[in-house]
VMD Tcl script that draws the C-alpha trace (Angstrom):
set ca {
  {29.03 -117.06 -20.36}
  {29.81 -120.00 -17.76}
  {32.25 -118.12 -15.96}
  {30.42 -114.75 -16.06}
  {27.75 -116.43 -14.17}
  {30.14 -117.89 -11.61}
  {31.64 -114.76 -11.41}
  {28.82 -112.62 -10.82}
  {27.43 -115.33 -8.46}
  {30.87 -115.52 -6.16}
  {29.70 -111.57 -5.21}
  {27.29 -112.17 -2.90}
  {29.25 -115.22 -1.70}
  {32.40 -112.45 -1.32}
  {30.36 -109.43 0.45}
  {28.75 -112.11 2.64}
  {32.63 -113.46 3.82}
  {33.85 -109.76 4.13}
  {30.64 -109.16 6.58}
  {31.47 -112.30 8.76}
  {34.74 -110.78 8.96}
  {33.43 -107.48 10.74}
  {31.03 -109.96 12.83}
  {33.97 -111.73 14.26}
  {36.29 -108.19 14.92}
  {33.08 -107.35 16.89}
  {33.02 -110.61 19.04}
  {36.56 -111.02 19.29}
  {37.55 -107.41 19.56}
  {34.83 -105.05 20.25}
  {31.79 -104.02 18.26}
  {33.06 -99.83 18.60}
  {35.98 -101.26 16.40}
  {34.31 -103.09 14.22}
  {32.11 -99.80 13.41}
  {34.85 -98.20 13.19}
  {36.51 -100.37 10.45}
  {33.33 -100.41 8.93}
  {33.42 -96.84 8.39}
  {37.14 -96.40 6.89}
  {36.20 -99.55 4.53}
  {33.27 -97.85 2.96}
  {35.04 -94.22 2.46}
  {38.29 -96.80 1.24}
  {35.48 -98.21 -1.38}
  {34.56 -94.74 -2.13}
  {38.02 -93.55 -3.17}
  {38.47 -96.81 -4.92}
  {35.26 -96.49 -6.93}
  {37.29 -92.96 -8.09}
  {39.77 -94.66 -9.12}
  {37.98 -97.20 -10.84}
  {36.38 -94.46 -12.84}
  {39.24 -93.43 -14.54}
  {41.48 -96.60 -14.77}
  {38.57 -99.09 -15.60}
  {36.52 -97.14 -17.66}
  {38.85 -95.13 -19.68}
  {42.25 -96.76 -18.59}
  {43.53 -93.50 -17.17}
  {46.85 -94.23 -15.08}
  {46.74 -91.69 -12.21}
  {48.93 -91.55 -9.07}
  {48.81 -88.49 -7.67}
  {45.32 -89.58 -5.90}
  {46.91 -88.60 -2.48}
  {46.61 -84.97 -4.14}
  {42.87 -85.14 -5.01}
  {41.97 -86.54 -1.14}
  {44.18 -83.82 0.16}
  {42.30 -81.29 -1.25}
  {39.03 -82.67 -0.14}
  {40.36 -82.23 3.04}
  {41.21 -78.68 3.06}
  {37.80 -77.99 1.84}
  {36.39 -79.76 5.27}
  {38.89 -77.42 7.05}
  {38.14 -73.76 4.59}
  {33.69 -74.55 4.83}
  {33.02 -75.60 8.38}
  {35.90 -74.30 10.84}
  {34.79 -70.69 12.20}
  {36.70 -67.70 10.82}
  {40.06 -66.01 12.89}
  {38.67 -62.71 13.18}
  {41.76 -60.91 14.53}
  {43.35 -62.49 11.52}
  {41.41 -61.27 9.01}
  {42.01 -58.20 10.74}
  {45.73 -58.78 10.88}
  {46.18 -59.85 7.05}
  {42.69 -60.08 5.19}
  {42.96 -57.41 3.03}
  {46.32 -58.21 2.04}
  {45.06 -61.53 1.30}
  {42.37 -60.62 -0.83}
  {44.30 -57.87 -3.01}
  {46.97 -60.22 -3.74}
  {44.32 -63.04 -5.11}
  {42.57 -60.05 -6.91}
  {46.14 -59.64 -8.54}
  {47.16 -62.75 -9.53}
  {43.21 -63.03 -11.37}
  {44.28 -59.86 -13.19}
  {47.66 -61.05 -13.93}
  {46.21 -63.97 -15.43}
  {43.66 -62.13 -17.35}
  {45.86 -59.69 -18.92}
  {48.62 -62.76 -19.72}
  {45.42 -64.39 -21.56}
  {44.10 -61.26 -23.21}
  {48.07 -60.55 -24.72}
  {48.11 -64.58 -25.67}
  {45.09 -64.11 -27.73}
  {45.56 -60.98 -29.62}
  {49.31 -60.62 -30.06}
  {50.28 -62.79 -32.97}
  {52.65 -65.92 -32.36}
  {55.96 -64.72 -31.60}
  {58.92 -63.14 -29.83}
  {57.49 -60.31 -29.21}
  {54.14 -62.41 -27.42}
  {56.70 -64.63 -25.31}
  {58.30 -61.36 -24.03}
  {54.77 -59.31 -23.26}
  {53.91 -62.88 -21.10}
  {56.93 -62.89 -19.23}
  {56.92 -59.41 -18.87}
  {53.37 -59.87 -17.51}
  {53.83 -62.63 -15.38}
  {56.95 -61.55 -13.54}
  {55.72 -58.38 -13.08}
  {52.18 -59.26 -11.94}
  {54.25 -61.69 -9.14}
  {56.46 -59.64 -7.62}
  {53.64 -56.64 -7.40}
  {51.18 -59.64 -5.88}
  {54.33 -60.72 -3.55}
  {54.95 -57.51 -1.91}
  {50.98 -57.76 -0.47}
  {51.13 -61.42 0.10}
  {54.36 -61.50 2.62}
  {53.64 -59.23 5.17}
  {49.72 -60.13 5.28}
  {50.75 -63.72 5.73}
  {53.23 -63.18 8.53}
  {50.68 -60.67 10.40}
  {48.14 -63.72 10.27}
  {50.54 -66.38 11.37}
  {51.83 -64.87 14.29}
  {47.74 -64.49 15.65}
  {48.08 -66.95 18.28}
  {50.15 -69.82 16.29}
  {49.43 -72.26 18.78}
  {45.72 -72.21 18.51}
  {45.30 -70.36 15.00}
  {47.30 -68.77 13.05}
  {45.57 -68.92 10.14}
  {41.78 -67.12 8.44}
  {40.04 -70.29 9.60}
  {36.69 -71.46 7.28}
  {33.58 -70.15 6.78}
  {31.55 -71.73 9.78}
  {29.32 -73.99 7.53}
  {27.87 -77.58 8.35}
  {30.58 -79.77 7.35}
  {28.68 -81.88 5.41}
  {28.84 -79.34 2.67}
  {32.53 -79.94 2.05}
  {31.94 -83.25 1.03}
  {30.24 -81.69 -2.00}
  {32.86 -78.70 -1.62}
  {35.43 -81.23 -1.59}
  {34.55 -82.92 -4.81}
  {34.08 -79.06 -6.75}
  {38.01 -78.63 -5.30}
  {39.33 -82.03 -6.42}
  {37.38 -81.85 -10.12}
  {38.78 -78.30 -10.64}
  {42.24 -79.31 -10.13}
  {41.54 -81.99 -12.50}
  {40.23 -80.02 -15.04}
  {43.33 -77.43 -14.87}
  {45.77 -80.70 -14.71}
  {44.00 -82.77 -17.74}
  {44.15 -80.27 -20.38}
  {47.94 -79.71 -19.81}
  {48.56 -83.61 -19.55}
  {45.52 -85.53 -21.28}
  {47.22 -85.79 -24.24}
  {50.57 -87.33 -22.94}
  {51.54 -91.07 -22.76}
  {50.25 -93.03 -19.45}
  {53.83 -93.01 -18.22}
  {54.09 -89.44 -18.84}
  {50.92 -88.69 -17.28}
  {51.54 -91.08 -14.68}
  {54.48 -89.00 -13.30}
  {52.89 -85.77 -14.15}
  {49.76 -86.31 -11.69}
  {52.17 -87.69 -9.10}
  {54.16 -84.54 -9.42}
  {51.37 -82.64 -8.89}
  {50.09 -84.03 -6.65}
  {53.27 -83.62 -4.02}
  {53.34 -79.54 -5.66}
  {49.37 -79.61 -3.79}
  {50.69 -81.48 -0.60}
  {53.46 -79.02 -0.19}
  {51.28 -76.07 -0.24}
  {48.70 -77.35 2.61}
  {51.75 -78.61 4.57}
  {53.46 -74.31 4.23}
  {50.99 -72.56 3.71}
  {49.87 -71.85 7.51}
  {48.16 -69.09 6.96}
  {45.83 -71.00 4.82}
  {46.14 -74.34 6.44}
  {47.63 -73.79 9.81}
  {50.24 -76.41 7.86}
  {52.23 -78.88 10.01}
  {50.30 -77.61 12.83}
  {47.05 -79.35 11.77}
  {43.71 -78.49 12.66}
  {41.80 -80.21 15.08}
  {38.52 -80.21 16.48}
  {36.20 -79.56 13.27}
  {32.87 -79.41 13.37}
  {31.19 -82.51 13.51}
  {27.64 -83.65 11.34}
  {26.20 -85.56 14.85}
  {26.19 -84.97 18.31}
  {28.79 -85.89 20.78}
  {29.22 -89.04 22.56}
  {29.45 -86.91 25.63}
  {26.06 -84.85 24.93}
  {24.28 -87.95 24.07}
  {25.08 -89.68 27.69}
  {23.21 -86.59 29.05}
  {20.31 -87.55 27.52}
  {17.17 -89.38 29.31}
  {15.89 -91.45 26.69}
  {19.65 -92.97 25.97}
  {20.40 -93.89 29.71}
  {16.55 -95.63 29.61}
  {17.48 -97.79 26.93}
  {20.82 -98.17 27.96}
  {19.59 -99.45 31.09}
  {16.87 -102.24 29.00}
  {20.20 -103.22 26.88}
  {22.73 -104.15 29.17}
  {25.05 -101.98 28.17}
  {27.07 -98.83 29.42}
  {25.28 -95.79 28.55}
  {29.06 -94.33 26.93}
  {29.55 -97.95 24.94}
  {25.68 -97.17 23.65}
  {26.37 -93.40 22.94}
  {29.56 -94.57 20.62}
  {27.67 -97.12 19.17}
  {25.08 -94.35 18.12}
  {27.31 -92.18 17.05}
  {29.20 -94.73 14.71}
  {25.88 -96.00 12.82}
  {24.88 -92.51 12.26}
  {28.56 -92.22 10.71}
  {28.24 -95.36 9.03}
  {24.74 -94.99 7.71}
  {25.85 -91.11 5.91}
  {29.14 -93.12 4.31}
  {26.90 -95.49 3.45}
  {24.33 -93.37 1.71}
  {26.86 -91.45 -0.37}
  {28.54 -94.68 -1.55}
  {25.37 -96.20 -2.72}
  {24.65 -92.99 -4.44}
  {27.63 -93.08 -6.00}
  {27.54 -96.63 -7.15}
  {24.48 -95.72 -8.98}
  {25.74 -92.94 -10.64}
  {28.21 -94.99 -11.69}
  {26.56 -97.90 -13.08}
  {23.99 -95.84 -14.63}
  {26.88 -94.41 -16.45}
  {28.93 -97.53 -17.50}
  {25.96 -99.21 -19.02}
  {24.54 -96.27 -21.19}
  {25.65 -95.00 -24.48}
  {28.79 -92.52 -22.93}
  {29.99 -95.28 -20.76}
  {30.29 -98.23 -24.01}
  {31.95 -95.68 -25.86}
  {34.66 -94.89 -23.28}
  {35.40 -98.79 -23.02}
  {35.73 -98.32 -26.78}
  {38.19 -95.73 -26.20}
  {39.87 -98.08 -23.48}
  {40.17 -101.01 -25.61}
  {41.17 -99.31 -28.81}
  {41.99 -95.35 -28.66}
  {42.98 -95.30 -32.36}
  {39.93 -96.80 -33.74}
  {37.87 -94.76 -31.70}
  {39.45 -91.84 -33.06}
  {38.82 -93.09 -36.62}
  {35.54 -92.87 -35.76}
  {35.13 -89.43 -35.19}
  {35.32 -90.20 -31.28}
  {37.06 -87.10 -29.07}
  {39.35 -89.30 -27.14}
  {41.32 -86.21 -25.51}
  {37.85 -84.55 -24.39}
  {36.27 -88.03 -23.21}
  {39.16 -88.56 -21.04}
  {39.24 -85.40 -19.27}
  {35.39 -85.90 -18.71}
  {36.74 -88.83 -16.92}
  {39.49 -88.03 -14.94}
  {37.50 -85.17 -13.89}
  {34.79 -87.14 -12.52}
  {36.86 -89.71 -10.97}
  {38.61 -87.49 -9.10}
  {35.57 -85.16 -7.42}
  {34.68 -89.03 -6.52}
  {38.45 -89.38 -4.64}
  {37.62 -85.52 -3.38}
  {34.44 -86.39 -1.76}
  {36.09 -89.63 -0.14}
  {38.83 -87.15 1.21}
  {35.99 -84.66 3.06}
  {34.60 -87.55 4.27}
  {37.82 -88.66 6.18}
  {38.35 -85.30 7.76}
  {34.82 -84.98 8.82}
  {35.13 -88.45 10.64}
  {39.02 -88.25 12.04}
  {37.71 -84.68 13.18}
  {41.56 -83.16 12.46}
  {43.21 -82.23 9.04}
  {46.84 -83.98 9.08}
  {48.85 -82.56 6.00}
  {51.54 -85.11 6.78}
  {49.09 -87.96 6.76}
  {49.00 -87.75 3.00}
  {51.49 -90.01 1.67}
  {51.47 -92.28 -1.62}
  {51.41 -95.39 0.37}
  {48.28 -94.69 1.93}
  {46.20 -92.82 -0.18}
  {47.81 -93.67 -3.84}
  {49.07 -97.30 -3.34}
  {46.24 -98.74 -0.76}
  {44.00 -97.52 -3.87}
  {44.99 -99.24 -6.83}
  {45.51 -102.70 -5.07}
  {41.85 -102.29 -3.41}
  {41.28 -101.57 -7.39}
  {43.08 -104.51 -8.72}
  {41.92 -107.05 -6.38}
  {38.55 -105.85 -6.10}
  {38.64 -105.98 -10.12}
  {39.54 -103.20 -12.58}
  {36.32 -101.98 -14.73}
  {33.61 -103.34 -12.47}
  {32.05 -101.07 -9.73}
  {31.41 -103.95 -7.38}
  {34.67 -104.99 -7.81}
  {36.25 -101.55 -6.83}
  {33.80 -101.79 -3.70}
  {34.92 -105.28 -2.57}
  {38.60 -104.47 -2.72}
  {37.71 -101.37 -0.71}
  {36.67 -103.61 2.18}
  {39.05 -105.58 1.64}
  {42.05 -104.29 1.60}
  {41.32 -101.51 3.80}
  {40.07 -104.16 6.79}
  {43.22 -106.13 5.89}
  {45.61 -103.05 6.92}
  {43.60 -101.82 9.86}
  {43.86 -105.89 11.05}
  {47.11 -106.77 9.78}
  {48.61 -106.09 13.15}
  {46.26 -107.47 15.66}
  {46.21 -110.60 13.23}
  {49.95 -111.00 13.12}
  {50.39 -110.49 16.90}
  {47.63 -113.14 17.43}
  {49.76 -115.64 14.72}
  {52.98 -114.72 16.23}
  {52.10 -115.77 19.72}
  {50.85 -119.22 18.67}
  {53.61 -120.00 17.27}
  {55.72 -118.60 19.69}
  {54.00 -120.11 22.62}
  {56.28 -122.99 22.83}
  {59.21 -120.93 23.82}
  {60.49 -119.38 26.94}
  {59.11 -115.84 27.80}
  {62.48 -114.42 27.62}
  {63.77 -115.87 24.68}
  {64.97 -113.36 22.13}
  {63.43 -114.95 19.08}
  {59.79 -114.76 20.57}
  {60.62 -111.27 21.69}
  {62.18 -110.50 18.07}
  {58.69 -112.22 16.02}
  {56.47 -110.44 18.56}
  {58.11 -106.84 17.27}
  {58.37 -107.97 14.29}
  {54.37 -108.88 14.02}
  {53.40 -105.11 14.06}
  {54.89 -104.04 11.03}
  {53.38 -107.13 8.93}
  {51.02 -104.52 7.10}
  {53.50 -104.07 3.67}
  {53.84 -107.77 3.58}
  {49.96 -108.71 4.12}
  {49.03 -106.01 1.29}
  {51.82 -108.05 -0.82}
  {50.70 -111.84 -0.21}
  {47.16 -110.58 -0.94}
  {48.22 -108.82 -4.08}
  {50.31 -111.82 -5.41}
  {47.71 -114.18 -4.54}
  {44.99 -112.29 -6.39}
  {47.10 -111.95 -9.54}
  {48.21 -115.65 -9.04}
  {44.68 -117.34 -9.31}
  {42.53 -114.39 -10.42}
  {44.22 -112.08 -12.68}
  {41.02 -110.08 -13.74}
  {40.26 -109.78 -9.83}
  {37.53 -110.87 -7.48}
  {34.75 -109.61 -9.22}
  {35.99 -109.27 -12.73}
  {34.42 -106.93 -15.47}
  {31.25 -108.14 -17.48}
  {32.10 -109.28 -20.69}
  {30.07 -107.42 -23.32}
  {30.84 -109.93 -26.66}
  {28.18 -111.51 -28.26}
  {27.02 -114.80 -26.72}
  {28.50 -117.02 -29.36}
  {32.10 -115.76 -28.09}
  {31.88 -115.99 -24.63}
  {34.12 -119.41 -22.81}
}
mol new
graphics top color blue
foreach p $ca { graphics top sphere $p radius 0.5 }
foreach p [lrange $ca 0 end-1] q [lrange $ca 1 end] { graphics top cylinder $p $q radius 0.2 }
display resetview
């Protein structure tokens, strides 16, 4: 019970060393970075609170999270960016008879799977089916995709969105990432982790390398840039009367106070969705559904004994943690204002995760929050931090000697081995993690 307490009391302790951090990036640095940083930490603690979902609550091994943030990008990109209209004209209908197709392919493949009896002759009507339904939908899709791709490809090239705010596809972005998490549980929900492991990394890359060819969709490896933003811009805001006036009773540069703006507002909506989210989530671990998936953690075979739908509880699960990871993902696009297909690789968005997870400390919400800040602050500073180190130690030596010049270039790509030392360190001394997860045995067990 001893250690609990200390536990629980090191949090405040924790947060209150991660904020002195940002304090001294502001002094040292500049307070637009610090903001900045601020920002990225709290969506970082958003995606990690997704993942904490599913690995510390129901001890669901996913990495194919890149995937899941991927396609709460797109959904930024498909809600708020304005339609193409000459490529709509170009390629729309096409478009929209072949998806018509492929839902009637499917339906008819599900109708035959249901009322033909199990057999050879039922394996032969589905492929039957299914090859037939592609090719037909193939000879729409192909020439409707190469009218709208060559519609201007440097600017467009693709339908475009729907012209919405683009704070809907944060919730958009969440519906995308817990569908395709519903479709990929019930195939792999009831493999082993390892097998389900690789399966969600699998599909994961099968999503990436349809937003990174499909330009018609996507504009692909051309990106999209300038979406829509949820505030004003810096620019507009230096226009305005009332900022120059209290620009002018600050001190401070009417564009340094029109960024500053700007990044609050930023930092005050990630902020609101993460505490929201928080709360969902500890509303959820402490009541009835979430002690009965730690049951299901701890011990999947005695909860099945007891009547306990393991398979069903864990899809609930992943589901939920990844519209979490799917809402992070929107977020991202909405505040790096361009959708990067090739920005999605495991070592951002699938390894930064799990170690902001494991450090922060698997099954506890706070934890997953922590290592958000964390480790996410750690590999935005890892380089200015290593430079700094690197020239102390190197001041003692002549400007032109090659060793200085060789630990100077060296200092920028410290990131991997920063993420490492912190990682080893944490398992090292605290194996359960910062914040580690509340013990729920009876007080006469607890050390």
């Amino acid at each position: 019970m001893n250690a609990w307490i200390n536990h629980k009391a090191n949090a405040p302790i924790l947060f209150g060393l991660m904020g002195l951090a940002l304090v001294l990036v502001g002094v040292m640095q500049s307070w637009s970075l610090a903001l900045t940083i601020m920002i990225y930490c709290v969506i970082g603690a958003i995606m990690a609170l997704g993942l904490n979902v599913q690995w510390g609550y129901a001890g669901l091994f996913n990495v194919g999270l890149m995937g899941f943030a991927a396609l709460g990008g797109i959904a930024a990109v498909l809600v708020s960016m304005p339609p193409t209209p000459e490529a709509w004209q170009a390629g729309g209908s096409g478009i929209i008879t072949s998806v018509l197709l492929s839902l009637a392919t499917l339906l008819v493949a599900l109708l035959v799977y249901k009322r033909m009896k199990r057999g050879r002759a039922r394996m032969w009507a589905m492929a039957v089916i299914l090859l037939g339904g592609y090719f037909i939908t193939r000879h729409f899709f192909d020439p409707a995709v190469e009218l709208i791709e060559a519609v201007n490809p440097a600017a467009t090239g693709y339908l475009g969105g729907l012209g919405l705010p683009i704070m809907l596809s944060w919730v958009v972005g969440g519906l995308f990432a817990a569908g395709a998490a519903w479709m990929i549980g019930k195939i792999t929900l009831g493999l082993r982790s390892d097998y389900l492991a690789i399966a969600t990394l699998g599909i994961a890359e099968i999503i990436l390398s349809l937003l990174r060819f499909e330009e018609w969709l996507t504009r692909g490896v051309n990106n999209v840039n300038g979406l829509p933003r949820p505030l004003p811009q810096e620019i507009d805001l230096q226009q305005t009367a009332w900022l120059q006036e209290w620009a002018l009773r600050l001190s401070i540069e009417v564009p340094d106070l029109a960024s500053y703006i700007v990044k609050l507002g930023y930092l005050g909506l990630a902020l609101g969705v993460l505490l929201l989210l928080f709360w969902l989530a500890q509303t959820a671990i402490h009541s009835p559904w979430g002690r009965m998936m730690r049951a299901i953690r701890d011990n999947e075979t005695a909860a099945e004994a007891m009547g306990k739908d393991v398979t069903g509880r864990h899809l609930q699960v992943f589901v939920l943690g990844s519209a979490i990871v799917g809402v992070a993902g929107a977020m991202l696009v909405t505040i790096d204002g361009q959708f990067t297909p090739n920005a999605y690789n495991p070592l951002r968005f699938t390894f930064l995760i799990w170690v902001m997870v494991i450090v922060g400390g698997s099954g506890n919400n706070m934890g997953a929050i922590l290592g958000g800040f964390l480790i996410w602050f750690f590999w935005v500073q890892a380089e200015p931090i290593g430079l700094w180190l690197m020239d102390i130690i190197t001041g003692t030596l002549p400007a032109e000697s090659w060793l200085r010049a060789h630990l100077l270039e060296g200092a920028a790509h410290i990131r991997l081995m920063v993420m490492g030392m912190i990682l080893l360190l944490v398992l090292r001394f605290r194996p359960h993690g910062l914040i580690p997860e509340r013990s729920e045995r009876p007080h006469s067990l607890r050390r």
